[in-house]
VOPAGU-2260 file (C-alpha; in pm, 1 decimal, decimal comma):
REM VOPAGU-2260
SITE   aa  ch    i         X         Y         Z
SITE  UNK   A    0    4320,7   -8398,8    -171,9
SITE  UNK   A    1    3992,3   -8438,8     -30,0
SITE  UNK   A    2    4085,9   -8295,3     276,3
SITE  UNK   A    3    4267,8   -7971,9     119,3
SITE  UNK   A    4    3931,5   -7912,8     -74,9
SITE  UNK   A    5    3710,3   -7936,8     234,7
SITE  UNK   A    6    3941,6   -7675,9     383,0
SITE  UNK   A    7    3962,7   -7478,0      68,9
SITE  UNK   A    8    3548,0   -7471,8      76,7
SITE  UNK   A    9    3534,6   -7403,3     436,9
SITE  UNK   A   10    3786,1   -7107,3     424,4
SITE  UNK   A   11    3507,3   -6974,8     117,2
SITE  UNK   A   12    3242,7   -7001,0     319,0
SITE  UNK   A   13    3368,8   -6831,6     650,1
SITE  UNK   A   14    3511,0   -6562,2     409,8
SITE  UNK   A   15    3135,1   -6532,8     286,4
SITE  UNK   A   16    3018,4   -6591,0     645,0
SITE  UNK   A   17    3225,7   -6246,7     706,2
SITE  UNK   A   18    3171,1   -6066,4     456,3
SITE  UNK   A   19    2802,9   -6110,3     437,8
SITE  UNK   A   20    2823,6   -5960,2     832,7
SITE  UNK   A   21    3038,8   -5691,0     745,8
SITE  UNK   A   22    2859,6   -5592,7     455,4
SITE  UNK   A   23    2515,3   -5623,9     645,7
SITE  UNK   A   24    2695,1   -5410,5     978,9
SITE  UNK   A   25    2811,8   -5160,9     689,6
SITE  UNK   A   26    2488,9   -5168,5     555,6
SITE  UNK   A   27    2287,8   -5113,7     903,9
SITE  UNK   A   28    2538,7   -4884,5    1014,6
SITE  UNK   A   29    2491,8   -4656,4     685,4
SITE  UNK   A   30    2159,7   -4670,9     708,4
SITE  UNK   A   31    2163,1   -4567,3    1107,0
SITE  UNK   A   32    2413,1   -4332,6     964,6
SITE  UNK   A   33    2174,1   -4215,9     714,5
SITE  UNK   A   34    1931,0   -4180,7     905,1
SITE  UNK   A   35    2094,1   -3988,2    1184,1
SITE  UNK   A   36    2235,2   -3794,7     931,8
SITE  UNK   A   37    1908,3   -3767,1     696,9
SITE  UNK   A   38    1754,4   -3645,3    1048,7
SITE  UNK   A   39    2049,7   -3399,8    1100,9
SITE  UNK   A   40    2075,3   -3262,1     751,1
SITE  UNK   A   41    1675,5   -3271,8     801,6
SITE  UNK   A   42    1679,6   -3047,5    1129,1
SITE  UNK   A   43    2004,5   -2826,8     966,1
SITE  UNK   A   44    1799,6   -2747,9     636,5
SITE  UNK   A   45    1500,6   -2647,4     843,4
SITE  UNK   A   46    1704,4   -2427,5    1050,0
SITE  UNK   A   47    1847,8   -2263,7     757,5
SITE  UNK   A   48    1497,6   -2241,8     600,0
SITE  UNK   A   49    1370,7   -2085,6     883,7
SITE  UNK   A   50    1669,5   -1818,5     907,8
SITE  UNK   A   51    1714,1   -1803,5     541,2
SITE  UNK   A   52    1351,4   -1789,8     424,4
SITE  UNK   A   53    1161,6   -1462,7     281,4
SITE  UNK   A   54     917,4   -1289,8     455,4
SITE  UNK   A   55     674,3   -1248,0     265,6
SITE  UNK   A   56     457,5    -886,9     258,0
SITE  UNK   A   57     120,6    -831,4     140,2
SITE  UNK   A   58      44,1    -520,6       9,4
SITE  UNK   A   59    -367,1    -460,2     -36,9
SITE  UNK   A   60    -433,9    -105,2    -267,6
SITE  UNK   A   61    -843,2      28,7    -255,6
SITE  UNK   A   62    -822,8    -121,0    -636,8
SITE  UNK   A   63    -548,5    -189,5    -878,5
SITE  UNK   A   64    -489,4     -49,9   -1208,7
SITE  UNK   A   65    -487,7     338,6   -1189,8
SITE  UNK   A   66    -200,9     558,1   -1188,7
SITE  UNK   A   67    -144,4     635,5    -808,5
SITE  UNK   A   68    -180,3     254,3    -749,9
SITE  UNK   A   69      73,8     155,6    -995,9
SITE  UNK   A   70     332,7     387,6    -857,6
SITE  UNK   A   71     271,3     296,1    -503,3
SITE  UNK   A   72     332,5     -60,3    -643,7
SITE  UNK   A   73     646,3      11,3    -794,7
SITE  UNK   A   74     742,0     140,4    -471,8
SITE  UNK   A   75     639,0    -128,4    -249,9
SITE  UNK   A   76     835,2    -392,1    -563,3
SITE  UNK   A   77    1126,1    -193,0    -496,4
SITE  UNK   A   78    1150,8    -239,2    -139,9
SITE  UNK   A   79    1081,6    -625,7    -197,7
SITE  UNK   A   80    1381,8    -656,1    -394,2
SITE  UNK   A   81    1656,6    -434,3    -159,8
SITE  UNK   A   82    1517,4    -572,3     171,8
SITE  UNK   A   83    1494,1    -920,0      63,7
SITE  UNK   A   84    1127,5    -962,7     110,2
SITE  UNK   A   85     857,0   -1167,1     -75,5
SITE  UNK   A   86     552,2    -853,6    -150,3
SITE  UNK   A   87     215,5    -969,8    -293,0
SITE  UNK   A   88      58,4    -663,3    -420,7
SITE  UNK   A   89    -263,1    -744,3    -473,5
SITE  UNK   A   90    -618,1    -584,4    -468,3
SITE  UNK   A   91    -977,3    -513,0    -696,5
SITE  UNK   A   92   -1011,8    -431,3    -987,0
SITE  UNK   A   93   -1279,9    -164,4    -874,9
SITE  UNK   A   94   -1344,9      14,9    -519,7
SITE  UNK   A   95   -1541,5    -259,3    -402,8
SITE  UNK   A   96   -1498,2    -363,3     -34,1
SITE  UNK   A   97   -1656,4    -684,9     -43,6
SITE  UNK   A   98   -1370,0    -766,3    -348,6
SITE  UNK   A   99   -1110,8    -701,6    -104,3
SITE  UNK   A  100   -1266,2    -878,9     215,0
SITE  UNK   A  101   -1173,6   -1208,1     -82,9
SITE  UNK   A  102    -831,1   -1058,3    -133,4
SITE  UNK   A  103    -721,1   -1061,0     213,9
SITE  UNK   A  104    -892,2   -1396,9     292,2
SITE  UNK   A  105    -677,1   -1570,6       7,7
SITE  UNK   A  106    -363,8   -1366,6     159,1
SITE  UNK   A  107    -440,3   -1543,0     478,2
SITE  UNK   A  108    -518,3   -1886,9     352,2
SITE  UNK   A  109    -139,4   -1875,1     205,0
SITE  UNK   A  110     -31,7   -1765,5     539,0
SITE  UNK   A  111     221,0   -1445,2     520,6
SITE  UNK   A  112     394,5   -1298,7     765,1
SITE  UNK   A  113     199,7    -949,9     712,0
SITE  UNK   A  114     -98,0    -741,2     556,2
SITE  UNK   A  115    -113,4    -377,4     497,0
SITE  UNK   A  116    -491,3    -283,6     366,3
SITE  UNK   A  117    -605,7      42,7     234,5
SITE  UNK   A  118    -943,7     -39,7     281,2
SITE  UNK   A  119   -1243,0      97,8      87,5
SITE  UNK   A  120   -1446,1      77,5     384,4
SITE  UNK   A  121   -1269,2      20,5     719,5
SITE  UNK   A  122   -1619,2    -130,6     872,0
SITE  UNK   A  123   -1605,7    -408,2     623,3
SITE  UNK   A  124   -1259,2    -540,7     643,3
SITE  UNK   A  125   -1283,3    -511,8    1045,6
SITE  UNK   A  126   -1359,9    -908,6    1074,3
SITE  UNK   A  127   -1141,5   -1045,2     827,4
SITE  UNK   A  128    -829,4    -851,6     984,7
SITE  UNK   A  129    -908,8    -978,2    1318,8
SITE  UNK   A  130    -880,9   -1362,5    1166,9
SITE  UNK   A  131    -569,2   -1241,3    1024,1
SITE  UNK   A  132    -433,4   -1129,7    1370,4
SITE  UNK   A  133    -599,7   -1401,8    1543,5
SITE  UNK   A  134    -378,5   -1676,1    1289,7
SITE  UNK   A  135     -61,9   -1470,3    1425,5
SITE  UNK   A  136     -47,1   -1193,3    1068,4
SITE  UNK   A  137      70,6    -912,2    1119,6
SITE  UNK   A  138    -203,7    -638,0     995,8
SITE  UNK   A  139    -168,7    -278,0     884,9
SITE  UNK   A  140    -328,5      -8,9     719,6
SITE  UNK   A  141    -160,0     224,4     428,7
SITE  UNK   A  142    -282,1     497,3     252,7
SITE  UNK   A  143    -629,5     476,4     414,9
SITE  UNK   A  144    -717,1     395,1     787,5
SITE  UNK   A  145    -846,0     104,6     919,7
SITE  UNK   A  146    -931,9     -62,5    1278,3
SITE  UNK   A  147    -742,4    -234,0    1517,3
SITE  UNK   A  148    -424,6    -274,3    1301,9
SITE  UNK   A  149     -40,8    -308,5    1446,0
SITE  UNK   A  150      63,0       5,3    1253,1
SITE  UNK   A  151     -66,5     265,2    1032,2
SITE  UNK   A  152      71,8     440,4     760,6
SITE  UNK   A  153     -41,0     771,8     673,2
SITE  UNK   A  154     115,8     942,3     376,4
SITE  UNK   A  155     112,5    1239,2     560,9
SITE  UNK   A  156     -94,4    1421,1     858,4
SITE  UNK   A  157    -455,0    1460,4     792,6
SITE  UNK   A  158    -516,5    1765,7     919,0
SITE  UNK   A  159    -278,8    1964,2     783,3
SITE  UNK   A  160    -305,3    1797,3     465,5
SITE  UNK   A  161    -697,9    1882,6     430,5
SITE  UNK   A  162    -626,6    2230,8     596,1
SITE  UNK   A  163    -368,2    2304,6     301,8
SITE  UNK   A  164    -540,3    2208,6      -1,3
SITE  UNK   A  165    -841,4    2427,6     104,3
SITE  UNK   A  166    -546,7    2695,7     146,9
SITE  UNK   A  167    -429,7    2631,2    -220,4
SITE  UNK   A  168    -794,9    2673,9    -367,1
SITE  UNK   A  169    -899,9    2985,9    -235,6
SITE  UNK   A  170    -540,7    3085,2    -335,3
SITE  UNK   A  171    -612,2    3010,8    -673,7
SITE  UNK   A  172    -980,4    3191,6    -674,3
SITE  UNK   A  173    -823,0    3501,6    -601,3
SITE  UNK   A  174   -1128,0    3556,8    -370,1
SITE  UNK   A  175   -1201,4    3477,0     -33,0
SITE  UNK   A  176   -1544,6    3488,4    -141,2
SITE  UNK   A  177   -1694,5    3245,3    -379,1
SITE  UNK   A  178   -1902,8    2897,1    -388,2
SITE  UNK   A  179   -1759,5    2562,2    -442,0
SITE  UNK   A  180   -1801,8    2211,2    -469,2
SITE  UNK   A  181   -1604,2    1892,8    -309,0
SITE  UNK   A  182   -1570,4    1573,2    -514,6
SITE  UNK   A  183   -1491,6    1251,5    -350,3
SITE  UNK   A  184   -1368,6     915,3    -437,7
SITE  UNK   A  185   -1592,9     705,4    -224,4
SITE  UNK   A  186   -1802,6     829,7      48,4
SITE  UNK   A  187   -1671,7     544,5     284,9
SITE  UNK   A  188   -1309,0     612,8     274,1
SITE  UNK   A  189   -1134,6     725,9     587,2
SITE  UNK   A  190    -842,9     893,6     457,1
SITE  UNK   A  191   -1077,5    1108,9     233,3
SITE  UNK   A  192   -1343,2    1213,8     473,7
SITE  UNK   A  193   -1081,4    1348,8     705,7
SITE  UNK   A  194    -922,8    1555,9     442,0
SITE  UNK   A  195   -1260,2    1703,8     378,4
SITE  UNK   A  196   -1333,2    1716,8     731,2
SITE  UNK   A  197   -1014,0    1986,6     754,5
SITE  UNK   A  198   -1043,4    2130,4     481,7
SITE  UNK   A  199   -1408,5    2218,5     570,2
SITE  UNK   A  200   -1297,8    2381,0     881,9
SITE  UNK   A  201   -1034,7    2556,8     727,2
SITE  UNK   A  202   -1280,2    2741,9     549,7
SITE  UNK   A  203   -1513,4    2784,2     820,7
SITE  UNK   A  204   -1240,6    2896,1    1013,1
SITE  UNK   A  205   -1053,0    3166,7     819,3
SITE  UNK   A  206   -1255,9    3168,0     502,2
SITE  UNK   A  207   -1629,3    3235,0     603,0
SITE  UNK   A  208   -1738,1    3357,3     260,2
SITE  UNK   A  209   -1635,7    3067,7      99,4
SITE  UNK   A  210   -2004,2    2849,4      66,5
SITE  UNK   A  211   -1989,6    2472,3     -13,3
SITE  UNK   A  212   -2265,9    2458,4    -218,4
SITE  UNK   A  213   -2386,9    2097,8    -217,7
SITE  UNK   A  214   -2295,6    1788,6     -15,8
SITE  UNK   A  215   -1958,6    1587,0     -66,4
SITE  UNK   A  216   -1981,4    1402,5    -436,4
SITE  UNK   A  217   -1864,6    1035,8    -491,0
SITE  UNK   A  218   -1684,5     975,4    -825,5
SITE  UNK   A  219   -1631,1     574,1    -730,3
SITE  UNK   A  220   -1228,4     662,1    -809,6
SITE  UNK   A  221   -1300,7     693,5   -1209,5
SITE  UNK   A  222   -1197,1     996,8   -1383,2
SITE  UNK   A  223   -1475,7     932,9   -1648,7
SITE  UNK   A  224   -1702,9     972,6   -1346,5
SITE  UNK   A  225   -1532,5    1313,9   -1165,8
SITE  UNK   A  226   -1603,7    1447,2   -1531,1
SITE  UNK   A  227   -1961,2    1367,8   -1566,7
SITE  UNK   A  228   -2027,0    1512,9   -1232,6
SITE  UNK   A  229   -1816,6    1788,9   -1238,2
SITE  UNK   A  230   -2039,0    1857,0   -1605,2
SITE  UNK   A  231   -2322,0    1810,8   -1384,5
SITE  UNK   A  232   -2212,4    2064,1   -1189,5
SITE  UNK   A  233   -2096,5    2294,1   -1362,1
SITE  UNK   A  234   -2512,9    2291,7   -1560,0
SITE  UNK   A  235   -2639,2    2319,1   -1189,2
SITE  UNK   A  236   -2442,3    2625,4   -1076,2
SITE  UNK   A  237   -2319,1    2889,9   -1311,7
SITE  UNK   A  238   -2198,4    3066,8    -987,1
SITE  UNK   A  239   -1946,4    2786,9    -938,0
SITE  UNK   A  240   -1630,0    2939,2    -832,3
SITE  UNK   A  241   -1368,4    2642,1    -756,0
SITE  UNK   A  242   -1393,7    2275,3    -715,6
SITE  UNK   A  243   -1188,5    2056,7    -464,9
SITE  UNK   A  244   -1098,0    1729,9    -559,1
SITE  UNK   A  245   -1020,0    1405,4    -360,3
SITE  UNK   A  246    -892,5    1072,0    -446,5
SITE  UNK   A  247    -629,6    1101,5    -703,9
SITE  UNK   A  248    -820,2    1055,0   -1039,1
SITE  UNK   A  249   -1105,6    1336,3    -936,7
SITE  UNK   A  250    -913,7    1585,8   -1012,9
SITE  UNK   A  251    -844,3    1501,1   -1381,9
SITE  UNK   A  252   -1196,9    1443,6   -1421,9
SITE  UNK   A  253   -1279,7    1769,8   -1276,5
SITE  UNK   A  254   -1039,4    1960,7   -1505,5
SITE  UNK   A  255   -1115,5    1761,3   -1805,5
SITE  UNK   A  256   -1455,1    1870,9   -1734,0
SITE  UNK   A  257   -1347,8    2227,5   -1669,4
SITE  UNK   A  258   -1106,3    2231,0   -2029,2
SITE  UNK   A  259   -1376,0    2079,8   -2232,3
SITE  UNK   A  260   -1607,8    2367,6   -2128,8
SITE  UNK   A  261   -1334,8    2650,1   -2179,3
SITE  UNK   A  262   -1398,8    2787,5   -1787,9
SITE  UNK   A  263   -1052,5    2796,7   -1681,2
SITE  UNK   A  264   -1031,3    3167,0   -1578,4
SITE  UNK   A  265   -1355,1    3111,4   -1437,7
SITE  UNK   A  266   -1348,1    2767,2   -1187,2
SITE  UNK   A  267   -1032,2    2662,7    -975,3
SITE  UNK   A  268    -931,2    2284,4    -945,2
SITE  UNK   A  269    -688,2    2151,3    -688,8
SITE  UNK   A  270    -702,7    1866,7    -563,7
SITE  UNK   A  271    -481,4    1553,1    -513,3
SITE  UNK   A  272    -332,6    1412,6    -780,8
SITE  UNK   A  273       4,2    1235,4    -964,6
SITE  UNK   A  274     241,6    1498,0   -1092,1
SITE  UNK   A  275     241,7    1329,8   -1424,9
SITE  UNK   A  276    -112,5    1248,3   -1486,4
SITE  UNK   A  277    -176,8    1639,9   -1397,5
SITE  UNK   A  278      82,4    1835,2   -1645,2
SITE  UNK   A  279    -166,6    1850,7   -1907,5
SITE  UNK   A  280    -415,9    2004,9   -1728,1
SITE  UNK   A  281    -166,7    2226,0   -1523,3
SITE  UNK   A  282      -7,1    2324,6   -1836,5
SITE  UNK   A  283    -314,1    2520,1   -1957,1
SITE  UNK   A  284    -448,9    2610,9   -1622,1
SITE  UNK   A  285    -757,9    2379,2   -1617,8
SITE  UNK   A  286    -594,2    2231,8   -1284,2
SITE  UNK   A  287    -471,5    2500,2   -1055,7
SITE  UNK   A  288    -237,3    2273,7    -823,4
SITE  UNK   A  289    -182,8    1868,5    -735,9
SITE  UNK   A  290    -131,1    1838,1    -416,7
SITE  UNK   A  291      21,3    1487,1    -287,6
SITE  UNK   A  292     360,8    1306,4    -188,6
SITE  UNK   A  293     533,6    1029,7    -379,2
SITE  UNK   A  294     345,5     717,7    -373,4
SITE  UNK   A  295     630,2     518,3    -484,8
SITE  UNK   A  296     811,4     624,4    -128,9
SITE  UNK   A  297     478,9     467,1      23,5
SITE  UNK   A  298     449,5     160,7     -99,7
SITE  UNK   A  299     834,1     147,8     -45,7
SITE  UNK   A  300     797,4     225,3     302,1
SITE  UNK   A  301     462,7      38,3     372,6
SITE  UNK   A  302     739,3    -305,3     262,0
SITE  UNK   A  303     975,0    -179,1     485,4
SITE  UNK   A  304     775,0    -133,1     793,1
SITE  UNK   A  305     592,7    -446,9     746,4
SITE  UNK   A  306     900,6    -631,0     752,1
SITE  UNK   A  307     995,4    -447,3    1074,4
SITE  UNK   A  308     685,2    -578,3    1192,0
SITE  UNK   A  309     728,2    -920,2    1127,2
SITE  UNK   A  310    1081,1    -929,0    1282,7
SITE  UNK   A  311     989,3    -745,3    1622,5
SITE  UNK   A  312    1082,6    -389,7    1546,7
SITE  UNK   A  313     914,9    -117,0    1621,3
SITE  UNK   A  314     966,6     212,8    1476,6
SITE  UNK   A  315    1119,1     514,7    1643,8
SITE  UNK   A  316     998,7     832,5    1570,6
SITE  UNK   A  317    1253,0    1013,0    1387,0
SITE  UNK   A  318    1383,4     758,0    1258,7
SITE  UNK   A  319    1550,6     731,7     886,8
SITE  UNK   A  320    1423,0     471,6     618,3
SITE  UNK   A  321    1651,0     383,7     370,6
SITE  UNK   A  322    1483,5     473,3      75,4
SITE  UNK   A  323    1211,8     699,5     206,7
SITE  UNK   A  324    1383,7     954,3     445,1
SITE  UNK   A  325    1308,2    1038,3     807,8
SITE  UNK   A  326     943,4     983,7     935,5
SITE  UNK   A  327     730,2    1087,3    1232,6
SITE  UNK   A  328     523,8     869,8    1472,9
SITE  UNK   A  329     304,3     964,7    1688,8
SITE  UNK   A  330     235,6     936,7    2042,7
SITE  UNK   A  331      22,6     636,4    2075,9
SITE  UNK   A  332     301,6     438,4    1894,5
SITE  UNK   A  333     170,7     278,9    1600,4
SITE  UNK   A  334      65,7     579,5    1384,5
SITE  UNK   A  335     377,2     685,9    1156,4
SITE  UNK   A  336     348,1     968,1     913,3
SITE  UNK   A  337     574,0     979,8     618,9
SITE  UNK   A  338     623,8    1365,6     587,9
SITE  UNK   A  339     442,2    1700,1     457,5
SITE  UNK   A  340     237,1    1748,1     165,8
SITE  UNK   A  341     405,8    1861,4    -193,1
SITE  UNK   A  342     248,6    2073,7    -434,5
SITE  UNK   A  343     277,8    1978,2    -816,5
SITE  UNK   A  344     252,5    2287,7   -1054,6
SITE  UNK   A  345     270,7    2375,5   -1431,0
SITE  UNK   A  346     634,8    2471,0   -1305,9
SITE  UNK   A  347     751,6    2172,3   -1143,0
SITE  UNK   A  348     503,9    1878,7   -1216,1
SITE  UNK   A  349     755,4    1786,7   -1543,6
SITE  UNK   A  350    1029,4    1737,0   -1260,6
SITE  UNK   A  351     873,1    1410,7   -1184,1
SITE  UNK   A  352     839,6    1067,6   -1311,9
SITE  UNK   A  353     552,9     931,9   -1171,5
């Protein structure tokens, strides 16, 4: 009896002998599994991060919060959510370069893929774009020129756009002789100075009689401030024949200033400006013509060429957005115009939506 116990307890024990083994090889082997696998499932989740994971697009306006920089936001939203892109739209409050030098440092602390600035002052952003670039960003200007950028987007060409809203103002004085004045959003602004720039020698070209009577006038991008001046102005020189306006909310001051003072048969407006911001001053002829593009298709194709940035593409001149329509670039590459200026009337400014 003795003896069939002893076996009994030795069988138990080199069962537990066993099983303790195989439960310790299962054990090590799961965990080597695990591990192997953990590292595997590790390596296949980055991979699919890295293939699967948003670009993400930074889109940096002069300011944010007025009409023209709300649409182009919409625009560059839209894009975000067809092409399957992260956008940060992000910018001042006011004009202020220094503001934005802070914006695009915190876009490049979180590390995106690219930047497109409209700066207020191209000089000033210069050294925080070249950290961007130098940390491997991407970095382009919209709307407004800056330096050294991978691509720039120009609403349209400068020249001709200049060129044809001094056209469309001594079109609307009915003379080619007359004196006028040039409002301004900020005196610093690239895109701006070159549409005065042609415009001015438009009219020195083909419009001699046509005398700018003081120099350019900053408005700091506020409509409340294109009125006081153009009030200003209009006290200074009762021989004021037309105003041209630049920067989208000058020309709303202007003509506000122009309604208030019942002179519309007696000063011309044009300038650029949103379709719908204009149609009350169109509508009783205190603003002569807005002439622009769609901002929406800008910020919508500022997204999309970013993200053609970030994955190696270049644009082709010529070629066809999605979205946008066909664009130009230019010879050196890395300039790409969107397409020709359009004029918003009394007749055709309800036709739009933004």
């Amino acid at each position: 009896m003795k003896r069939i116990t002893l076996i009994l307890l030795s069988v138990i024990v080199i069962i537990g002998i066993l099983a303790g083994c195989v439960s310790e090889s299962d054990g090590s082997s799961s965990g080597e599994s695990g591990s192997n696998g953990d590292s595997g499932n590790e390596g296949e989740a980055s991979n699919e991060n890295s293939g699967d994971e948003e670009l993400s697009i930074a889109v940096v306006p002069k300011l944010v919060g007025i009409p023209y920089f709300n649409a182009s936001e919409t625009g560059a939203e839209k894009a975000g959510e067809e092409l399957g892109v992260n956008v940060q739209y992000t910018g001042p409050t006011q004009a202020d370069a220094s503001q934005q030098v802070q914006e695009i440092e915190n876009l490049i602390s979180q590390g995106v893929d690219a930047i497109a600035v409209a700066p207020n002052d191209p000089a000033s952003v210069d050294p925080v774009l070249q950290k961007a670039k130098d940390q491997g960003i991407h970095v382009m200007d919209w709307d407004t020129p800056a330096n050294e950028v991978d691509l720039s987007v120009k609403q349209v060409d400068d020249e001709e756009f200049g060129r044809h809203m001094a056209e469309k103002l001594v079109e609307a004085m009915g003379t080619e002789e007359g004196n006028i004045a040039v409002l301004t959003g900020g005196l610093a602004a690239a895109n701006l100075n070159a549409w005065i720039d042609a415009a001015r020698a438009e009219l020195d070209e083909n419009y001699p009689g046509i005398e700018i009577v003081t120099e350019k006038i900053p408005t700091d991008e506020k409509q409340q401030v294109a009125y006081q001046k153009t009030l200003d102005l209009i006290k200074s020189y009762s021989d004021l024949d037309g105003i041209l306006a630049v920067s989208t909310p000058a020309p709303l001051g202007a003509a506000q200033a122009v309604q208030e003072e019942g002179l519309q048969d007696e000063i011309s407006v044009v300038g650029s400006a949103l379709p719908g911001d204009s149609q009350p001053y169109l509508e009783d002829g205190s603003l002569d013509t807005a002439v622009l593009w769609n901002p929406e298709d800008l910020g919508y194709l500022t997204v999309a060429l970013g993200k053609m940035l970030a994955e190696g593409e270049t644009p082709k001149d010529g070629q066809e957005i999605e979205g946008v329509g066909e664009i130009s670039v230019k010879d050196d590459g890395n300039t790409v115009i969107m397409g020709p200026p359009q004029d918003y009337t009394k007749e055709n400014a309800g036709d739009f939506d933004f």
